[in-house]
C-alpha positions as CSV (number, residue, x, y, z in Angstrom):
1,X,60.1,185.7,243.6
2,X,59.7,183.4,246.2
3,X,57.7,180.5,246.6
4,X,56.7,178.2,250.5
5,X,57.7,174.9,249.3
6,X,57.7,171.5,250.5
7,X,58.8,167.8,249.4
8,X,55.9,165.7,250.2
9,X,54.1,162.1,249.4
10,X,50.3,162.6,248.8
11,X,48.2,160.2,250.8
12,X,44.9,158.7,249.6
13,X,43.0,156.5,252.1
14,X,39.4,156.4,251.7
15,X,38.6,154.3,254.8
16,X,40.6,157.2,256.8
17,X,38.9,159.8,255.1
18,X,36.1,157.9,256.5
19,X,36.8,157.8,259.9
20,X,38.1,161.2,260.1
21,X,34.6,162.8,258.1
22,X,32.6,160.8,261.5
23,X,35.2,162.4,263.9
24,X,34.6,165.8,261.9
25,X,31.5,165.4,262.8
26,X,31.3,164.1,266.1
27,X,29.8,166.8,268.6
28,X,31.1,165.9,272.0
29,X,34.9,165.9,270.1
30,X,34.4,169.2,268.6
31,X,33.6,170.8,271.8
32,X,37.3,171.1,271.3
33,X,38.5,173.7,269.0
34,X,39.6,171.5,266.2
35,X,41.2,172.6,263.0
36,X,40.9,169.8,260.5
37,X,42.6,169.0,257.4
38,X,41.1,169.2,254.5
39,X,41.2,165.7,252.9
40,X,42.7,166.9,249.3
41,X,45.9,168.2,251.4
42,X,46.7,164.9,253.1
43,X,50.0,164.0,252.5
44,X,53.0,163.3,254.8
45,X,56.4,166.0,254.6
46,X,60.0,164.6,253.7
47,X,61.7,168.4,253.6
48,X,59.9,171.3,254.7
49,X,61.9,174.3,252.7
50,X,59.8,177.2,253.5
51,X,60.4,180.1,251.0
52,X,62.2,179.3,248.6
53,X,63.5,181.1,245.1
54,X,61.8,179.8,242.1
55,X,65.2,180.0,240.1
56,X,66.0,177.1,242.5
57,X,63.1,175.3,241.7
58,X,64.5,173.3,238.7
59,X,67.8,172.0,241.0
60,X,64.8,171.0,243.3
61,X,63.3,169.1,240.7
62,X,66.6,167.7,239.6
63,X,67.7,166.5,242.7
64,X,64.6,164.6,243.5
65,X,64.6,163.0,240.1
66,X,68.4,162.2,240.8
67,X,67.7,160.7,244.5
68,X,64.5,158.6,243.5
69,X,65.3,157.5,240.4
70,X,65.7,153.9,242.0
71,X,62.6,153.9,243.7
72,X,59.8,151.8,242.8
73,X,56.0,152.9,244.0
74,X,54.9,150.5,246.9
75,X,52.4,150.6,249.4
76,X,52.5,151.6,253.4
77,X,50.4,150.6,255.8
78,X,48.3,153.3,257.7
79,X,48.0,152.2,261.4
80,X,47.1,154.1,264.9
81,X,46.2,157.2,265.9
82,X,48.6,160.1,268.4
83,X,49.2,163.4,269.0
84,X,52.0,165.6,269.1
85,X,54.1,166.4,271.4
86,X,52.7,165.1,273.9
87,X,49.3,163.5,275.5
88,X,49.5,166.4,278.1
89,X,49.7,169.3,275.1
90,X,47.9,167.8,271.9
91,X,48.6,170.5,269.1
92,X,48.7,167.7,266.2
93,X,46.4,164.8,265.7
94,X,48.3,162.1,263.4
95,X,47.6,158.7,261.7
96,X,50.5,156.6,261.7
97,X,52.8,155.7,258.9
98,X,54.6,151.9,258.5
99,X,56.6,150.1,256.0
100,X,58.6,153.1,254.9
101,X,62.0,151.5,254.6
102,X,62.5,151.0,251.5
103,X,62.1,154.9,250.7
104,X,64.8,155.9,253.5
105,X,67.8,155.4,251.8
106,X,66.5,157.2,248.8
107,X,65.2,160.1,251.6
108,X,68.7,160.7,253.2
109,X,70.5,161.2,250.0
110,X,68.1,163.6,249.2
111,X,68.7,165.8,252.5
112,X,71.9,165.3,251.7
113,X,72.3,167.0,248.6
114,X,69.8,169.2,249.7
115,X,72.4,170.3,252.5
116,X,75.0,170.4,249.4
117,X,73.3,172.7,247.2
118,X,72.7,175.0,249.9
119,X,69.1,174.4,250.0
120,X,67.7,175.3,254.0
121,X,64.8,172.8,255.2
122,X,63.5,171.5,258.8
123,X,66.3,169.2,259.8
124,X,64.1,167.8,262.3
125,X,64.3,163.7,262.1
126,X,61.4,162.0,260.1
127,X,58.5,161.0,262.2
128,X,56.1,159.3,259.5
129,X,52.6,160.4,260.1
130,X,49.8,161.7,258.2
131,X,48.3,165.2,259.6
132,X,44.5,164.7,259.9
133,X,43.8,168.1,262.3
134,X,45.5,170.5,264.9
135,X,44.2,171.0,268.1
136,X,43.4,174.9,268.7
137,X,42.3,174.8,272.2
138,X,41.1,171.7,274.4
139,X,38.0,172.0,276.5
140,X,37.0,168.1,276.6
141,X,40.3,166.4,277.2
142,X,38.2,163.1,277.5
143,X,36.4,163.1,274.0
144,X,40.0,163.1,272.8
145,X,41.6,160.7,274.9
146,X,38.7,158.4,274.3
147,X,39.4,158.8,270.3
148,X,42.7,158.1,270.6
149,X,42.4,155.0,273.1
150,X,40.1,153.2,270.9
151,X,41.9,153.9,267.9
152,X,46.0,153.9,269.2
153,X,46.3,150.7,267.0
154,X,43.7,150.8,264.5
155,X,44.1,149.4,261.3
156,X,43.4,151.7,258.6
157,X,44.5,149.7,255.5
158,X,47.2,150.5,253.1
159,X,48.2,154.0,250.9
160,X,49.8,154.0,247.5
161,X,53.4,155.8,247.8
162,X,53.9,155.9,243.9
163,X,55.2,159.9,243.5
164,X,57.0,162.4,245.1
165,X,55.7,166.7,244.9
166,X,57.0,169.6,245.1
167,X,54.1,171.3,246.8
168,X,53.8,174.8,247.3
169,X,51.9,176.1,250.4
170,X,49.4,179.1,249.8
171,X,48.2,180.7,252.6
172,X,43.9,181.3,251.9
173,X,41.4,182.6,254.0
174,X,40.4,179.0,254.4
175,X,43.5,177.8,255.5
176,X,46.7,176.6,253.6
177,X,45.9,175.3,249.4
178,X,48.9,172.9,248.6
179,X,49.8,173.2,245.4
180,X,51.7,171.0,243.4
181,X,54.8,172.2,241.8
182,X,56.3,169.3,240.1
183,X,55.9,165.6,240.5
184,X,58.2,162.8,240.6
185,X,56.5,159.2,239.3
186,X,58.0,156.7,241.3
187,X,59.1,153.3,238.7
């Protein structure tokens, strides 16, 4: 059996929760079609796997434990507002992530035993950012633009990074459920 998994950090912010519930909520912006996140499936992706076995899942678990097992909770700062890819073609609204470094060393050995144990995942380079909607179709390119303008470099506090899951991603009617497989406490 196979399972769509990926190697996340969940985020918790309750003064971005906030400020995305009034954007949610703001008329002129959701002229646009707007998919947003739902709030209990913030997190930000280290390795998307994609279906994977579920005999692999206890090497997964394994190697995770075996990569973090240094690491010691801390918290990031949550700061400014973009879009992906581009301005021009907004498919991805995104908070910003900082103060990260100290989980990067831990992050590449794990891709590389990853890539060792024959495990497949997005080898696209990490680009820390928490996914707060996706942008479906844009009728009102200035209700965006103003959003992200007055909030490029908005401070939205701190977030906890004290555990590593394995999610799972199940597809709903409602959109994707991300359910967690195993977590990994961080010291």
């Amino acid at each position: 059996m196979m399972k769509r998994l990926f190697i996340g950090i969940p985020m918790v912010s309750e003064v971005a929760a906030r400020q995305a519930a009034t954007w949610r909520n703001d008329r002129q912006l959701n002229t646009n079609r707007i998919s947003w996140s739902r709030y209990e499936n913030w997190h930000i992706t280290l390795f998307f796997l994609g279906n994977t076995s579920v005999d692999r899942i206890a090497a997964l678990r394994n190697l995770i434990d075996e990569s973090f097992q240094a690491v010691s909770g801390f918290r990031a700062g949550l700061k400014g507002i973009g879009v992906f890819p581009d301005q021009r073609s907004p498919k991805v609204l995104w908070l910003g992530l900082e103060g990260l470094e100290s989980l990067m060393p831990a992050y590449e050995q794990l891709g590389e035993l990853l890539r060792e144990n024959g495990f497949e995942y997005d080898r696209k380079p990490l680009k820390p950012h928490l996914t707060i909607a996706r942008v479906k179709h844009l009728e009102h390119r200035n209700s965006l633009e103003s959003v992200l303008s007055e909030f490029q470099d908005f401070d939205f506090g701190t977030v906890a990074v004290d555990r590593l899951v394995l999610y799972e991603s199940v597809s709903t009617s409602h959109g994707p459920v991300y359910q967690p497989v195993s977590e990994k406490q961080l010291g």
